[in-house]
C-alpha positions in Angstrom: -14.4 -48.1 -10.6 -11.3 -48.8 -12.9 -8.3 -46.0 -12.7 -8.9 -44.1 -15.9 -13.0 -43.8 -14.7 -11.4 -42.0 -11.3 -9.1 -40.0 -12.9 -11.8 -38.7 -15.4 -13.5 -37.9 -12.2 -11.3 -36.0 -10.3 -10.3 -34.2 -13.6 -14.1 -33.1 -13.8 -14.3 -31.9 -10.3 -11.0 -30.2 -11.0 -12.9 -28.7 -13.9 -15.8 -27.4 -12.2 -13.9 -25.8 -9.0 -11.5 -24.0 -11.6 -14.5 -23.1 -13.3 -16.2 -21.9 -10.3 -13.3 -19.7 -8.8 -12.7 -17.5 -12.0 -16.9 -16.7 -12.2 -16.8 -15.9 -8.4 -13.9 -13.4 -9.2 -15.2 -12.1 -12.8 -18.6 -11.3 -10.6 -16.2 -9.7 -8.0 -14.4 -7.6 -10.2 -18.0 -6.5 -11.7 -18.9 -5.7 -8.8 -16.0 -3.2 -7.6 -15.0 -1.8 -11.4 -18.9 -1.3 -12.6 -21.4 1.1 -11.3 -25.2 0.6 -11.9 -26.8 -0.2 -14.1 -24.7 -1.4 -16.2 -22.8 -3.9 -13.4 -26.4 -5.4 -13.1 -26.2 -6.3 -16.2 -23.1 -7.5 -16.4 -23.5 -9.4 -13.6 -26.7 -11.3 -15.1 -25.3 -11.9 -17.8 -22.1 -13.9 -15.8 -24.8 -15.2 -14.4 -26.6 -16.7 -17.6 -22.8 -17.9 -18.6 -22.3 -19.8 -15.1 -25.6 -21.5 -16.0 -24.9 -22.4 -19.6 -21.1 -23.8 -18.8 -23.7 -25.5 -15.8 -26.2 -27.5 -17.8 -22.9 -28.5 -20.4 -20.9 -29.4 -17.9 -23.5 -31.7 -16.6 -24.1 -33.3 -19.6 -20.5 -33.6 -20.6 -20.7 -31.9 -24.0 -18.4 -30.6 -26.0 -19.8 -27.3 -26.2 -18.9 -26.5 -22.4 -14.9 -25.7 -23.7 -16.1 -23.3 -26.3 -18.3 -21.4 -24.5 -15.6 -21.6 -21.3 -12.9 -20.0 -23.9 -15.4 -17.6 -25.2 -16.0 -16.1 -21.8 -12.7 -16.4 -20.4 -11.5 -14.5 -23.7 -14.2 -11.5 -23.3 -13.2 -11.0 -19.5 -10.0 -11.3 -20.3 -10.3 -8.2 -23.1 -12.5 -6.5 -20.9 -10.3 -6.6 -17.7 -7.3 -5.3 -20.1 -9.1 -2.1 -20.7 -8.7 -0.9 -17.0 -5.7 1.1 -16.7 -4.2 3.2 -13.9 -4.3 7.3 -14.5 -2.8 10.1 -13.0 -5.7 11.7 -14.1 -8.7 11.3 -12.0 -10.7 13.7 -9.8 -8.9 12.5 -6.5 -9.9 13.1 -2.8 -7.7 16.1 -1.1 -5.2 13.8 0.8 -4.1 12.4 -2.0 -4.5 15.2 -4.8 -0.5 15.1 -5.2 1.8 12.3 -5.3 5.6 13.6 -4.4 8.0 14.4 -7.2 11.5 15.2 -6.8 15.0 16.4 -8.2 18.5 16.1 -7.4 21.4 17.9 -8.0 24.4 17.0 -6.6 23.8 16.8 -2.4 20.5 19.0 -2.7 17.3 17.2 -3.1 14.0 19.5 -4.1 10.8 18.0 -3.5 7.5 18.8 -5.1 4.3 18.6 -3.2 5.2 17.9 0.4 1.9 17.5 2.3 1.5 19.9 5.2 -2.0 19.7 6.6 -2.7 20.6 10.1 -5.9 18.4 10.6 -8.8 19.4 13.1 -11.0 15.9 12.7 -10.4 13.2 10.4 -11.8 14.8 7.3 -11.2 18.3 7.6 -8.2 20.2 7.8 -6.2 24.0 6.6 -3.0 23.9 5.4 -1.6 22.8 1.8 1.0 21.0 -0.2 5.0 23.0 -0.1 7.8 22.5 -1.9 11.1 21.3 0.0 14.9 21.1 -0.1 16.9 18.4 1.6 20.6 18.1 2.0 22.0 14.2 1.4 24.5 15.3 3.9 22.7 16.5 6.7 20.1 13.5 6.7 20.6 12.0 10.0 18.0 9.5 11.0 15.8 7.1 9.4 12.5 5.6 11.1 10.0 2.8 10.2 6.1 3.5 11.5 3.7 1.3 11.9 0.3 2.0 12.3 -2.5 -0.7 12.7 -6.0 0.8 12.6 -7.7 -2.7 13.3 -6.2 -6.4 12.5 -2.9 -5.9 14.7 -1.7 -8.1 12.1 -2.3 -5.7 9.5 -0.2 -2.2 9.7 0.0 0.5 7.6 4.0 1.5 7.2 5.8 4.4 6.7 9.1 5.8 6.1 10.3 8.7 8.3 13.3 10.6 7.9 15.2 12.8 9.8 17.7 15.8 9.0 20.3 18.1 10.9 18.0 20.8 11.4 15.4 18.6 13.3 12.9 18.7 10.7 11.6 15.1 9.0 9.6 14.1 5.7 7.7 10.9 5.7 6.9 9.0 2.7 4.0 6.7 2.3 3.4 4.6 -0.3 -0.8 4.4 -0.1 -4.2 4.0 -2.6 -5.3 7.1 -4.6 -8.9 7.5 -3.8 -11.0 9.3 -6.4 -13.3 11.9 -4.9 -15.8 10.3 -2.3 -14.1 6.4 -2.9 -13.8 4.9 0.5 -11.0 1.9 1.0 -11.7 -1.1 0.7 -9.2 -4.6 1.2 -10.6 -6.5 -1.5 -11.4 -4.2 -3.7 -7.3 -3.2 -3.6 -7.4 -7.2 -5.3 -9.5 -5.7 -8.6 -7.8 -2.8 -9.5 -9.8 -0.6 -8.0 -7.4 1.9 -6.8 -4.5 3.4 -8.2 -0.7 3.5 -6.0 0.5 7.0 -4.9 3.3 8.0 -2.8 2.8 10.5 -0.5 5.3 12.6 1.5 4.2 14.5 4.0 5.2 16.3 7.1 5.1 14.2 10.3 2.9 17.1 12.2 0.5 16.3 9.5 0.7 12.5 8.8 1.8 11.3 12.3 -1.0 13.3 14.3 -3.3 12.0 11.8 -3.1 8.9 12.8 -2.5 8.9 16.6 -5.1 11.7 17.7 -7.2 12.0 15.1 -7.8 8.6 14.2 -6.4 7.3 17.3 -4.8 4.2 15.4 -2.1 2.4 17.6 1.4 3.8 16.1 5.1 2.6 16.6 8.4 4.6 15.7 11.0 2.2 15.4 14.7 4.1 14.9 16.7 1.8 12.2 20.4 1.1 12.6 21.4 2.0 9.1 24.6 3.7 8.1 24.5 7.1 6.4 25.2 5.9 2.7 22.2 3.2 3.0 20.2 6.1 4.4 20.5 8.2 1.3 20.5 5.7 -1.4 16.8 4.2 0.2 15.9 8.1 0.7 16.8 8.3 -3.2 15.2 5.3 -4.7 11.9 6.7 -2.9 12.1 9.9 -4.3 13.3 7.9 -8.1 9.7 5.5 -7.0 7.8 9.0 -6.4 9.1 10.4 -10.8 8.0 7.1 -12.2 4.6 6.8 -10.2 4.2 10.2 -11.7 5.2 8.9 -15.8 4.1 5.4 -15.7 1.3 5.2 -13.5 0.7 2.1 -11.3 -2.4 0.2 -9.7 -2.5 -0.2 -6.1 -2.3 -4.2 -4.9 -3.6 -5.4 -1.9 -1.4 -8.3 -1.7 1.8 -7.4 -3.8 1.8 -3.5 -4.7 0.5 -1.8 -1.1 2.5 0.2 1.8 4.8 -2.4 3.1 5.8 -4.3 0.0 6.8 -0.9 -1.8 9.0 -0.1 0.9 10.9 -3.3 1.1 11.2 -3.7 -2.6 12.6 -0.1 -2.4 14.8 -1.8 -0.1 16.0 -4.4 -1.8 17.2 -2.4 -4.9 19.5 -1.3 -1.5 20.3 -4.5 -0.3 19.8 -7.4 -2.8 20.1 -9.9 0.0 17.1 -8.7 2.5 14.7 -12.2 2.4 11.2 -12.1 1.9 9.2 -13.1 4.8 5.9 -13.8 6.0 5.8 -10.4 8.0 6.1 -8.2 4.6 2.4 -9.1 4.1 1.6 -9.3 8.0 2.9 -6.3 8.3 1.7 -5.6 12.0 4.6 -7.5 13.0 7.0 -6.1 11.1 9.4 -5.3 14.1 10.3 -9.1 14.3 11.2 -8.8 11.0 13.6 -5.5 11.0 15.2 -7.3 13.9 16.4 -10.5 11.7 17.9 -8.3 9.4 19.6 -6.4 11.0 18.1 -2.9 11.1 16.9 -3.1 14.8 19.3 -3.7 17.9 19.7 -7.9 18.4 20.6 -7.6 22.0 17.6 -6.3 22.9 14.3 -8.4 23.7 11.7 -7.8 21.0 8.9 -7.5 23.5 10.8 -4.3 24.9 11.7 -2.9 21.8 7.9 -2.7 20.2 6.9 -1.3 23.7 9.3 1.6 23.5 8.3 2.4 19.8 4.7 3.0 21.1 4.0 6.8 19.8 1.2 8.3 22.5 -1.5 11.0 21.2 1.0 14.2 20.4 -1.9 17.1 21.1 -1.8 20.0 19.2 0.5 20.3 15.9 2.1 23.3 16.1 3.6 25.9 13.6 7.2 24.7 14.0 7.7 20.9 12.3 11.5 20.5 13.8 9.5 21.5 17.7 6.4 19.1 16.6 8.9 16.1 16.1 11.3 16.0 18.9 7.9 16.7 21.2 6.8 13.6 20.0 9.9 11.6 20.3 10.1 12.8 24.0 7.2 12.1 24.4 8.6 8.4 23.6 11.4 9.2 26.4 13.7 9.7 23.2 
């Protein structure tokens, strides 16, 4: 076969695999963004499409391109209509996202979560509203909490003040009202991004009795002024979430990625790396920059950040929190 013969071959093959990816995704996004019966439909009618752009394809006519732009062009419209909201009928956990204001050293935040939970699902308790001195923040912890790929975590941002007391923000999906999670849908806009903050008697205990996910404290080595500026640029993340609205991303917009771009408005020079999206082993990666102690052998540093069950929450948040760092021998 001469050289332009192959080339027109691979070129076709090229052709038909593009071709074939963006009608396995346009299905996909039907699939999570439609609800019956008009994603049936839809979805027959893709199907029709991936049969016409079939038979032209196949016969190598002209009329493939123009029917190939025509649907490209209608998904592409269609796909441009979905837009993130603040205003949906969203489950209880995530009813609130976190506001905040500052004036001078005092920092007021709106809609502090403060459930005491009794299973999963259920709990009593209800959202606060909170004041933090800049100047008496002490502590700042990453959590990790991996609920089944131990290479996928969900992370957290814990921080600590004077008076013992903590707030932990987490950047997570808004549910609506009965939505379950799900990975790929988080690739098709299916959910919109909130940040939560939340007291760790509620969020913490969640996790580790209630849903008995494997969670790890990890105490960062970061000076007081790079405390407060990343405690501010969460709490700046939290306002806009709350104007300009934001969809949720499995790969690039999700709890980990937030966090270290919130970061890296900090420190310009933090490197991306592999273990911002395999986020289970993120310790490896707050060692290499920096935030966790060098001299100390990684393997004994993610066992000591091991958070056991807590039991019972408690009235008093400051008593709840240093129970379950002694509970770490902290």
């Amino acid at each position: 076969m001469a050289a332009g013969g192959i080339i027109r071959g691979i070129w076709r093959g090229l052709t038909a695999l593009a071709v074939a990816i963006f009608l396995i995704l346009l299905a996909m996004a039907l699939q999570f963004q439609l609800e019956p019966p008009l994603r049936q439909g839809m979805q027959a009618g893709t199907a029709l499409a991936a049969g016409g752009l079939a038979v032209l394809w196949w016969r190598r006519s002209r009329a493939f391109w123009g029917l190939l732009v025509a649907v490209v062009a209608v998904a592409a419209v269609w796909y441009s209509t979905i837009r993130p909201s603040n205003d949906r009928v969203w489950a209880p956990d995530v009813e609130f996202g976190v506001t905040g204001t500052v004036q001078g050293d005092l920092v007021t935040l709106a809609h502090v979560r403060n459930f005491d939970w009794s299973t999963p699902d259920s709990f009593a308790g209800g959202w606060e509203t909170r004041e933090y001195r800049l100047s008496d923040l002490t502590s700042v912890d990453l959590i990790s909490s991996v609920w089944a790929n131990p290479a996928i975590a969900h992370t957290l941002m814990s921080f600590g003040f004077a008076d013992g007391t903590h707030v932990v923000f987490s950047a997570e999906i808004r549910k609506q009202k009965g939505e379950a999670f799900t990975a790929i849908g988080g690739f098709f806009r299916k959910f919109d991004l909130v940040l939560i903050a939340a007291d760790e008697r509620d969020i913490l205990r969640l996790r580790t009795d209630l849903r008995h996910e494997t969670v790890s404290l990890y105490r960062l080595t970061a000076p007081p002024e790079l405390m407060q500026r990343m405690f501010l640029n969460l709490v700046a993340l939290g306002n806009d979430l709350a104007a300009n609205p934001r969809f949720y991303n499995t790969a690039t917009t999700n709890c980990t990625t937030v966090i270290w771009q919130m970061a890296r408005e900090v420190e310009p020079g933090l490197p991306l790396d592999r273990r911002i999206f395999l986020s289970g082993f993120i310790a490896g990666y707050l060692q290499r920059v920096g935030l966790l102690p060098a001299d100390v052998p990684l393997a004994q540093i993610e066992a000591e950040a091991r958070v056991p069950p807590v039991g019972p929450a408690g009235p008093d948040s400051a008593a709840f929190s240093a129970r379950l760092r002694a509970g770490m021998g902290r």
